[in-house]
C-alpha positions as CSV (number, residue, x, y, z in Angstrom):
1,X,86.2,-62.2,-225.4
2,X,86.6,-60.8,-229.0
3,X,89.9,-59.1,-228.2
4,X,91.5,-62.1,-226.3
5,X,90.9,-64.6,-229.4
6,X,91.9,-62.4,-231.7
7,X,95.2,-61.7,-229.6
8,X,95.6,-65.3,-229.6
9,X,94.9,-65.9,-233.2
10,X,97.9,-63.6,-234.5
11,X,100.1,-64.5,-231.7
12,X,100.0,-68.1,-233.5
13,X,100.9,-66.5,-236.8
14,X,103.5,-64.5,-235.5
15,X,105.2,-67.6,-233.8
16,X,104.6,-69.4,-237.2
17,X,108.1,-68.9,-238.8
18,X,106.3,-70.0,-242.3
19,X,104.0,-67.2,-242.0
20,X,103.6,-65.5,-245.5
21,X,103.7,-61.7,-245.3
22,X,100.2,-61.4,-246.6
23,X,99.1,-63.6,-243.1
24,X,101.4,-61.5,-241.0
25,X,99.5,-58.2,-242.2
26,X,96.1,-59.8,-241.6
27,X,96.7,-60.9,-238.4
28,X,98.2,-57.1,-238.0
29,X,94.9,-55.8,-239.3
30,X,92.9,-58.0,-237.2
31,X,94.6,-56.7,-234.2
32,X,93.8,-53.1,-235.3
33,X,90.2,-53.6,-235.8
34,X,89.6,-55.8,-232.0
35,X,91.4,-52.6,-230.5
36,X,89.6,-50.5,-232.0
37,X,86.2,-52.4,-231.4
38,X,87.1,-52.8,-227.8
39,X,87.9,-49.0,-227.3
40,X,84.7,-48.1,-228.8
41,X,82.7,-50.8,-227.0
42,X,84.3,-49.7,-223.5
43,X,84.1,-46.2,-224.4
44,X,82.0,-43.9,-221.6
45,X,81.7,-40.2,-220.3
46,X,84.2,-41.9,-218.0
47,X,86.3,-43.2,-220.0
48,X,86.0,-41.1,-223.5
49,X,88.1,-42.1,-226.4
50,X,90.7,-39.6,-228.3
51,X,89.2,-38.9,-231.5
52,X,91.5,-35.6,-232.4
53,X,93.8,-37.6,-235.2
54,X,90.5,-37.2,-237.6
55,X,90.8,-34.0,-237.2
56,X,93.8,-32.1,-240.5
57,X,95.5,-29.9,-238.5
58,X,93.6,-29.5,-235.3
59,X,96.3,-27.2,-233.5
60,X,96.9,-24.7,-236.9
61,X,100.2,-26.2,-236.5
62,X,100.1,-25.9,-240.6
63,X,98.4,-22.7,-240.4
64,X,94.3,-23.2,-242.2
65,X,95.3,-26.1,-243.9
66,X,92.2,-28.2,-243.9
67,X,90.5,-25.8,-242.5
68,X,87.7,-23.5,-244.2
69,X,88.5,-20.1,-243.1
70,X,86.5,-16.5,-243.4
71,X,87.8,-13.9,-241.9
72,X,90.4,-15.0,-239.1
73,X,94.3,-14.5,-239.4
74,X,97.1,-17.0,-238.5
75,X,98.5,-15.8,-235.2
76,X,101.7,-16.7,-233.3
77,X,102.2,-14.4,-230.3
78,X,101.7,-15.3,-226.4
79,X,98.9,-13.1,-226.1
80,X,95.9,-15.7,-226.2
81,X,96.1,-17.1,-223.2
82,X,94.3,-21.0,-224.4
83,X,97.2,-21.1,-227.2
84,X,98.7,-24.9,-227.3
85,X,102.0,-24.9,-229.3
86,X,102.7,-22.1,-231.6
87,X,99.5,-21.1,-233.8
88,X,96.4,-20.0,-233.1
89,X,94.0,-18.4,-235.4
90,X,92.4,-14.9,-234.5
91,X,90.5,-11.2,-235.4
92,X,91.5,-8.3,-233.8
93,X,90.0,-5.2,-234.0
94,X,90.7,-1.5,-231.7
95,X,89.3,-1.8,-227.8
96,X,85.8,-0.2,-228.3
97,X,85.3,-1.9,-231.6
98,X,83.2,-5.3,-233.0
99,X,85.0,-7.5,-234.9
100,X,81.5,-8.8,-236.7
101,X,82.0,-11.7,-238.7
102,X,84.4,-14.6,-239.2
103,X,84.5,-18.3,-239.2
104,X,86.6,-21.7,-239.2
105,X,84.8,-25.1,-239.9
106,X,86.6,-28.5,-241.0
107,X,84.2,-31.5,-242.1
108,X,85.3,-34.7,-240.6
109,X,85.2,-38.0,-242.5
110,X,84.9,-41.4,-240.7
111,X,83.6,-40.4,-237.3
112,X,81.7,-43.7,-236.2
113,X,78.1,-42.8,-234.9
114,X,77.9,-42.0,-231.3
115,X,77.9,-39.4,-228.6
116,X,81.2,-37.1,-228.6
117,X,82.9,-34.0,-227.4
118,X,84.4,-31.0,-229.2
119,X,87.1,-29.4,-226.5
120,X,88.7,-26.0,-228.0
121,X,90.6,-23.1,-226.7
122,X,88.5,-20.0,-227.9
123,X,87.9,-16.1,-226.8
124,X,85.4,-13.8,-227.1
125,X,86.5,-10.2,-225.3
126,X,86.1,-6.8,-225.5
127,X,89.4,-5.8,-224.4
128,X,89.7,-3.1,-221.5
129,X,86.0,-4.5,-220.2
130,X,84.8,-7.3,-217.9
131,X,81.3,-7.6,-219.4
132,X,80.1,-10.7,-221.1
133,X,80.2,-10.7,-224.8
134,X,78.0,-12.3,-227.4
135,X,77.6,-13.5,-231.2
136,X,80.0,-16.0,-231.0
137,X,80.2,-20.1,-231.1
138,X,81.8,-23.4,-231.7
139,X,79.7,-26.1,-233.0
140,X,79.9,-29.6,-234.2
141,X,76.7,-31.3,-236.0
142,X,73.6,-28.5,-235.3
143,X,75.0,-28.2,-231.5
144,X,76.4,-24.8,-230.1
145,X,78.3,-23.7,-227.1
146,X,78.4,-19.8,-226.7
147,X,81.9,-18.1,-226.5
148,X,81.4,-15.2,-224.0
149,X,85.4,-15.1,-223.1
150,X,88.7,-16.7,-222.5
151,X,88.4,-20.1,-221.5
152,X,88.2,-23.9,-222.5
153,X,84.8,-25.0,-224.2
154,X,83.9,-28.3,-224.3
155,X,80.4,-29.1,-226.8
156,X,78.9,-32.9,-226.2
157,X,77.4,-33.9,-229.5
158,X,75.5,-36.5,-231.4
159,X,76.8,-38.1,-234.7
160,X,74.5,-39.9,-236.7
161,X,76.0,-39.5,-239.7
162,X,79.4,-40.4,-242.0
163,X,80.4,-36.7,-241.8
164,X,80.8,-34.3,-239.2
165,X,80.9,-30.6,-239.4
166,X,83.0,-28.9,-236.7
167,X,83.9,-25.0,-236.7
168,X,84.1,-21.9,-234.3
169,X,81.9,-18.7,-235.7
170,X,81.5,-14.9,-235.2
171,X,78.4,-13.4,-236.2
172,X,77.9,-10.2,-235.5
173,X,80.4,-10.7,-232.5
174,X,80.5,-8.0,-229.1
175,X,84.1,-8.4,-228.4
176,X,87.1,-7.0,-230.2
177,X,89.3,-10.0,-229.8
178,X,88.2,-13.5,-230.7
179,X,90.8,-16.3,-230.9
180,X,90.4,-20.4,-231.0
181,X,93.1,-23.0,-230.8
182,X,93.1,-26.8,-230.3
């Protein structure tokens, strides 16, 4: 197989004590890329591949750098309950009240075409009330999943082209409270 040969072929420059640097970093590179092709040629609903390191900032770690932001506040409390590490972004308005509109979107460079998911941390409540709320989203590439209250969303999507735009969005939200992490 393509991985095995390729394996083989830099394992005889790296045993080759006359290797040049300039061999050494293409046999380096050529391991990179039969990785990478194996990955994405094994790749399954099964067995999905990590894609989260093309994403700037994907935990707010860094606040809404890389991020395109309307409307939604750096957060670090423990109140949201899907918050991974110490940031999350949020809009918070009185119990009773609709926070409207707001927005976070980040276009992705370099995402190889193929089928893949968007997982995030987001919230949609009306605080003090157990009914389902409405008017808000994350989306990746025309596809939506509906954020109706605290939970982990995960959106399958299609990528067909060399950029990818990602974001969670408010408009004209129900709740009072919307958060998204991760």
């Amino acid at each position: 197989d393509a991985l095995k040969a390729t394996v083989d072929a830099s394992s005889v420059v790296y045993s080759d004590a006359d290797a040049t640097n300039t061999e050494l970093k293409g046999a380096i590179d050529a391991l990179v890329l039969a990785m990478k092709n194996y990955r994405y040629g094994n790749a399954s609903e099964e067995n999905p591949i990590d894609m989260t390191n093309l994403i700037v900032n994907p935990s707010f770690e860094q606040k809404t750098e890389g991020w395109t932001v309307e409307g939604l506040v750096s957060q670090t409390n423990t109140s949201f309950t899907q918050k991974k590490g110490s940031t999350y972004l949020e809009k918070w308005t009185g119990a009773g009240g609709r926070i409207g509109d707001a927005s976070v979107m980040q276009t992705i460079v370099g995402l190889d075409k193929g089928i893949y998911q968007l997982k995030v941390g987001a919230q949609n409540i009306q605080q003090n009330s157990s009914a389902t709320q409405s008017g808000v989203c994350i989306y990746a590439n025309g596809a939506e999943l509906a954020v109706s209250k605290t939970d982990e969303y995960v959106l399958t999507f299609v990528n067909i082209e060399s950029e990818t735009e990602i974001g969670f969005k408010a408009e004209n939200a129900s709740g009072n409270w919307i958060a998204v992490d991760n």
